[in-house]
Every structure is written in structure tokens, then in C-alpha cells.
MINUKOL-334840 format. One record per residue: x, y, z of N, C-alpha, C, O in turn; residue in one letter. Coordinates in steps of 0.1 Angstrom, whole numbers, plus 5000, padded with zeros to 4 digits. Layout:
N
XYZXYZXYZXYZA;...
This chain:
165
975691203110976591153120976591003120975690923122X;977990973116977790803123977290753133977090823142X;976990623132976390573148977890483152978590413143X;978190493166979090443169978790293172979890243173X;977790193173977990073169976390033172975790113179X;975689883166974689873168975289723176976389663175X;974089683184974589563196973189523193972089573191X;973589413193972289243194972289163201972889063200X;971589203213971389103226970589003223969389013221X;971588873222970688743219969788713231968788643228X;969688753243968888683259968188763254967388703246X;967988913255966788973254965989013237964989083234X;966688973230966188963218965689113214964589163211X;967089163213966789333215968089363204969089293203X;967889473198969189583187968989683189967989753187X;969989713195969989883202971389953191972389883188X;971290023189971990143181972590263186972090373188X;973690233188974290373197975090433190975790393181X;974790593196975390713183975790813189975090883196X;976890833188977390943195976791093201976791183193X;976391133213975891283214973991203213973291293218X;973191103211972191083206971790943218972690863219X;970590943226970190843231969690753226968790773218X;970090633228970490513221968390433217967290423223X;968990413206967590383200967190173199967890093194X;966690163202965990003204964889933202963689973205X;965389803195963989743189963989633191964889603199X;963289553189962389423191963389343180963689393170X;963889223183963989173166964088983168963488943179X;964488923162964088783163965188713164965888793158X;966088623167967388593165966988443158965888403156X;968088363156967988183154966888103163966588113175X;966488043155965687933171966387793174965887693180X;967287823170968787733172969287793182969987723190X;969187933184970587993199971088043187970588063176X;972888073193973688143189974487973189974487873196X;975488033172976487933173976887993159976088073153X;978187963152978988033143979087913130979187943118X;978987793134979487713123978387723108977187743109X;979087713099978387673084976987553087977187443093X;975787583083974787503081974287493098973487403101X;974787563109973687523123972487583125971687563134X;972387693113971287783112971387873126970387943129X;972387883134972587973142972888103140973888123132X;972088233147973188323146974088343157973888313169X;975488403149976888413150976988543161976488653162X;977788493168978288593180979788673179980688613173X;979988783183981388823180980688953175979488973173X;981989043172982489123170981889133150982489043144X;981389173146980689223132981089363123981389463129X;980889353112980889473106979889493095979789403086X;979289583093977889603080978789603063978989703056X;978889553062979789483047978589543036978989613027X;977789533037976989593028975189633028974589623039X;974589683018973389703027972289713012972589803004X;971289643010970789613002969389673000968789653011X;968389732990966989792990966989892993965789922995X;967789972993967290092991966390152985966690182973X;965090192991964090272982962790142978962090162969X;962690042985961889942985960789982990960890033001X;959789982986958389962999958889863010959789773010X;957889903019957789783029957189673024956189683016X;957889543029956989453023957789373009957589253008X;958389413002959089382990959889252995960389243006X;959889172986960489042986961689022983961889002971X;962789012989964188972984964588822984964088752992X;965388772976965488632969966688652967966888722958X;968088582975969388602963970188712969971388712969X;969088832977969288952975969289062969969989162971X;968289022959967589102951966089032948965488922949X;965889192944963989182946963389142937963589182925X;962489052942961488932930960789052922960689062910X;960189152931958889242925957789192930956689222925X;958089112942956689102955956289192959956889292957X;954989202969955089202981954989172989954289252994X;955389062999954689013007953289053013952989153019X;952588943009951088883017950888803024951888733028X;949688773029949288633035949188533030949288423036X;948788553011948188493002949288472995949188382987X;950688532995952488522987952588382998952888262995X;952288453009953188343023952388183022952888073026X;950588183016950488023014950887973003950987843002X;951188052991951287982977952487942981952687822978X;953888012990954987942989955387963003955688073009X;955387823009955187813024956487793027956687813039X;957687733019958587653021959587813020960787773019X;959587943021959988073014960488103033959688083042X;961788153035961988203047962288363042963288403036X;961288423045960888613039961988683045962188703057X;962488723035963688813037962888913028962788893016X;962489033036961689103035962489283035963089333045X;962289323025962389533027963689563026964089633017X;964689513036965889583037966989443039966589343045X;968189463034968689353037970089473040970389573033X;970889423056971989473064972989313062972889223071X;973589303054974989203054975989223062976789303060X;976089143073977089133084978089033077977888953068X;979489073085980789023081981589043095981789143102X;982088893096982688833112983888943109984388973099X;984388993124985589033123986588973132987789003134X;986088893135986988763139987588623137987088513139X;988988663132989388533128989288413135989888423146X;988688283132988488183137986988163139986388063135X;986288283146984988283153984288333142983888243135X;984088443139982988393129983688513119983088613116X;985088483111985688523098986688413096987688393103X;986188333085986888253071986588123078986188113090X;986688003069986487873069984987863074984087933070X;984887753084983287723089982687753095981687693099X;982987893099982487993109982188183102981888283108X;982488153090982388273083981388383078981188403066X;980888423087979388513089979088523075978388433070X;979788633066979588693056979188543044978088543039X;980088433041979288323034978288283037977488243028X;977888263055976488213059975188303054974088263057X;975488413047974788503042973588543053972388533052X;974488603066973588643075973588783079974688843082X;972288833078971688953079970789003086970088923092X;970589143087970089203095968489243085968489333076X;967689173087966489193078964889223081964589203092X;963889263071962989293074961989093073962388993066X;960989113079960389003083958588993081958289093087X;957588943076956588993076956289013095956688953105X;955289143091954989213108954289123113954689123125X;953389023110952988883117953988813126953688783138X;954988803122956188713127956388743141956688863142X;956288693153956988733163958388773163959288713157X;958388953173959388983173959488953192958488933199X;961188973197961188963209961588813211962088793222X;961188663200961888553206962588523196962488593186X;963388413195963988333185962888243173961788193176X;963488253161962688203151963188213138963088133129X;963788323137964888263124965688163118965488053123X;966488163109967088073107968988093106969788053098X;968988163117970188263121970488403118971288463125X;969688463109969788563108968988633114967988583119X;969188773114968588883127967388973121967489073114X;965988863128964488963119964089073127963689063138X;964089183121963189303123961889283112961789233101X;960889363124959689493116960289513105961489503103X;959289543095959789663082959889803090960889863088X;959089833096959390003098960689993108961590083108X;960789913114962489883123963389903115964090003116X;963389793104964989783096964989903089966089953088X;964089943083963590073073964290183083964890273077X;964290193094964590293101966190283108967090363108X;966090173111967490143111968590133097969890153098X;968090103087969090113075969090253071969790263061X;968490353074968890483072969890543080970590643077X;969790453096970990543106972090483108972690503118X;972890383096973990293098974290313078973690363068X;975390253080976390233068977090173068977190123079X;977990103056978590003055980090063064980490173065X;980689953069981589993080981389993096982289983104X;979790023098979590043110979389943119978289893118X;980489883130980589813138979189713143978289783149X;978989573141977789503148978389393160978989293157X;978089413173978689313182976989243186975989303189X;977689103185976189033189976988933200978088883200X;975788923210976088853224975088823229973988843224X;975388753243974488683244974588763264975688763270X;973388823269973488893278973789023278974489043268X;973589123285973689243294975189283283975789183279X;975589373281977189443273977689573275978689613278X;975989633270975889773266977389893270977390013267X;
């Protein structure tokens, strides 16, 4: 069954997943430590109206390193994370959002899908629940791992800031 849409409450630092006939499922995840904002280079993540454009790792362990968006052949360690400290871990699963709003965040300087912002796994160290990314949206590995099995490309992402549901 499709899920009828997954929502990212930037205040509470929450992705809930709603699916038709099925009680809505919710996780912890990390948003920008910038806030929310749409333009090219503010390291914010983008608010509006979204769509899952594509979806990357399938069949990864937890833990596996993506670079590019494709996998080095890591795993993330503690001992990966001091040799290269300057590395923001895009970790296990990569979910590619794409603005569906012209002006706000689809085409020119506001264009989700160029900012290459995603829905991703994070090492489990990382706080989840505050801001700390670098605009894109960190999960758990067993979160995204769980979430990239109940979504597909197509499936609606609205991210906001407050209460929606």
C-alpha cells in the first residue's frame, strides 16, 4: 500500500508517515542548525510542499558510507569519523526530495532537488530530536532503513515548521 504522505515538523523535530487504513508511524530526526530556509548555499532545510524523486541504497548495511550518492565501501566508525573529520555522514539510505513549488523551493535559487537535499541515515551518536545538519533531514539507520521500505519515488514530502498533521 502506498503511504499517503510523509510530514517533517521542523519545531518538533519529528517525520511522521501517514498511510492509508494504518496508524501513522514517527521518528526522531535532525533538521538544519540554520532553521528552515530554501535559498542555494544557506545550508537550510527547505519548507513546502516535496516529492521523493528518487531513493538510493538499497540493500546497504547500516552504517555504509555514501559520497556523491554512491557508496565508498565504508562503514561508518568512530575511527572512519576521526581520520576524516571534515566528512558530513550521509549514512545507509539516501531519500532525494524535489520542491514542488515553483519559486519556493522548485527551479533557480531555491531548488531542493540541486541543493541535493535528503532524507538520510546519520551515525546513531548524532543527536536526533534537534537541529544539526547541514539542511538535509538526519535519521537513525534503523529509522531511514525502515522508512525507505514504506515510501517510493512519487510519494508526497511536506516540511513545516509547527503543528499540520
Amino acid at each position: 500500500m502506498r503511504p499517503e504522505r510523509v510530514d517533517v515538523d521542523l519545531a518538533a523535530q519529528r517525520l511522521t508517515l501517514f498511510s492509508p487504513g494504518q496508524a501513522p508511524l514517527s521518528w526522531p530526526v535532525s533538521t538544519a542548525l540554520r532553521g528552515a530556509g530554501e535559498r542555494r548555499g544557506s545550508e537550510q532545510t527547505p519548507r513546502g510542499l516535496h516529492v521523493i524523486r528518487a531513493m538510493i541504497g538499497a540493500g546497504l548495511p547500516p552504517g555504509a558510507v555514501l559520497v556523491g550518492r554512491r557508496p565508498t565501501g565504508e562503514l561508518w566508525s568512530a575511527e572512519l569519523a576521526r581520520r576524516h573529520p571534515q566528512r558530513d555522514w550521509i549514512l545507509t539510505r539516501v531519500i532525494w526530495l524535489s520542491g514542488l513549488e515553483r519559486g519556493r523551493n522548485r527551479l533557480g535559487d531555491v531548488d531542493t532537488m540541486r541543493r541535493y537535499i535528503y532524507i538520510h541515515g546519520a551515525p546513531d551518536e548524532a543527536p536526533m530530536g534537534e537541529p544539526g545538519s547541514h539542511g538535509c533531514i538526519r535519521m537513525r539507520n534503523a529509522d531511514v532503513i525502515e522508512l525507505y521500505e514504506r515510501v517510493a519515488p512519487g510519494t508526497p514530502v511536506l516540511i513545516h515548521e509547527g503543528a499540520r498533521a
